[in-house]
Phi, psi and omega in degrees: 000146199216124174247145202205099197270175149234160199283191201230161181283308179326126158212183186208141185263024190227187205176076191272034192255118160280149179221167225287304204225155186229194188194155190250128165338114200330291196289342192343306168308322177302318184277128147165296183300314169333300200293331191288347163266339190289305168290026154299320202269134202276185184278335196299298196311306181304321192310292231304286190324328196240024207007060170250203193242138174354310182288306181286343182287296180315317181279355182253343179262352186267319177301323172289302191318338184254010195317298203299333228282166196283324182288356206272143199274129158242163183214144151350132156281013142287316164259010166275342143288154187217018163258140199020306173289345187259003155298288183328303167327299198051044182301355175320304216249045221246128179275180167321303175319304200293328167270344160284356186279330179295312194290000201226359185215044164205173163217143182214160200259169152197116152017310203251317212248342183090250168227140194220153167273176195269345164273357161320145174263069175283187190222172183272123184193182203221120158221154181245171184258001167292342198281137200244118190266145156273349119355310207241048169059027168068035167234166219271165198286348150325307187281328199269299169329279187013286175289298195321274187285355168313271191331283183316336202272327179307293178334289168326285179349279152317308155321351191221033188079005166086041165205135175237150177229111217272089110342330189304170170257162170343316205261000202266305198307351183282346169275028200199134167279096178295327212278295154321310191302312178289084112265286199295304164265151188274148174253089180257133193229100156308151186209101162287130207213145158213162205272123145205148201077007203079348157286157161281087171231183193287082158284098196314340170285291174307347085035262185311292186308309232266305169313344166241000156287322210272344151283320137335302173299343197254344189269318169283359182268294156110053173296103194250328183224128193327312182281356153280285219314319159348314215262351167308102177243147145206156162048043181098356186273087156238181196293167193221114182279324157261349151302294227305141188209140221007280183257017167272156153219154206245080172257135168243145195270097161296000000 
């Protein structure tokens, strides 16, 4: 079974966590040709582009610029996020085992990077996935991505048993012929909901938190098959038998 996050904007380039190994990223070249179109662009042109604010733009254009360089800092892309769903991860307190278990049984997307394990080594950037290089014939890195990771996200998969476990938010499957992917392989999507007003809906915050407790749970746990995912509680979030309906799963905040 294959768990599968998405990466987050926020990162950091420092770290006092250690881990057994670290590995360079599948797509690595590609990101590297990515970052190098990306530092065409002045910092005015990044606000526009990645829409951020004058201060974070300065600082995303000093991160391409410094991509290549030999001095440039890396970390795990496990510990280079830092938003919401990887606090929740919390690998700090992760022994060697638990990181060699992540690595061979998660995945996280990026923009820049494709796809990544959680001991990949990266740099610090900022990309969305609407953003259109002219290099890559003016179509958005959704599109670019596509062909590249269908086939490996298919493989991995399999490789690890023909079951995925869709964590991502929503907009991820577009890095993907998704359409194939639920063909080839079982989907398994957990969906966290809480009642207001009498409806069920998406708190988004509470969302972001339950995905990365429940990866977590599933990576110090060593969660091998969909129907353990049941046994998942946290801050009031279990599973619910009648929303659920087959490979949705349902969990509620009562």
């Amino acid at each position: 079974m294959l768990t599968f996050i998405s990466c987050a904007k926020t990162m950091t380039d420092r770290s006092r966590v250690n881990v057994p190994f670290t590995s360079e990223p599948h797509f690595a070249e590609e990101a590297k040709q990515n970052a190098i179109d990306m530092a065409q662009y002045g910092a005015d042109d990044l606000s526009k582009v990645l829409r951020i604010n004058q201060k974070l733009a300065a600082e995303n254009y000093m991160r391409y610029h410094d991509f290549l360089s030999d001095d440039g800092k890396q970390l795990p892309a496990l510990l280079s996020y830092t938003g919401m769903v990887f606090k929740r991860i919390h690998p700090a307190d992760f022994t060697p085992e638990d990181f060699s278990y992540a690595q061979d049984h998660l995945l996280i997307t990026s923009f820049l990077y494709g796809l990544l394990r959680p001991l990949d080594l990266i740099r610090n950037y900022r990309m969305e996935g609407d953003v259109k290089l002219p290099e890559r014939g003016g179509v958005t890195m959704f599109d670019y991505w596509k062909p590249l990771l269908t086939d490996f996200f298919i493989g991995e998969i399999k490789r690890n048993g023909g079951v995925l476990v869709n964590l991502a938010s929503g907009e991820m499957k577009d890095l993907f012929d998704w359409k194939r992917v639920c063909r080839e392989v079982r989907v398994v999507t957990p969906e966290f909901y809480t009642w207001k007003n009498g409806k069920l809906v998406v708190v988004t915050v509470y969302a972001k938190m339950c995905r990365g407790e429940m990866t977590r749970f599933i990576l110090r746990n060593r969660i091998e098959y969909p129907d353990e995912l049941k046994r998942f509680e946290w801050e009031g979030f279990t599973y619910d038998e009648a929303e659920s309906e087959g490979d949705r799963l349902c969990f509620l905040l009562r």
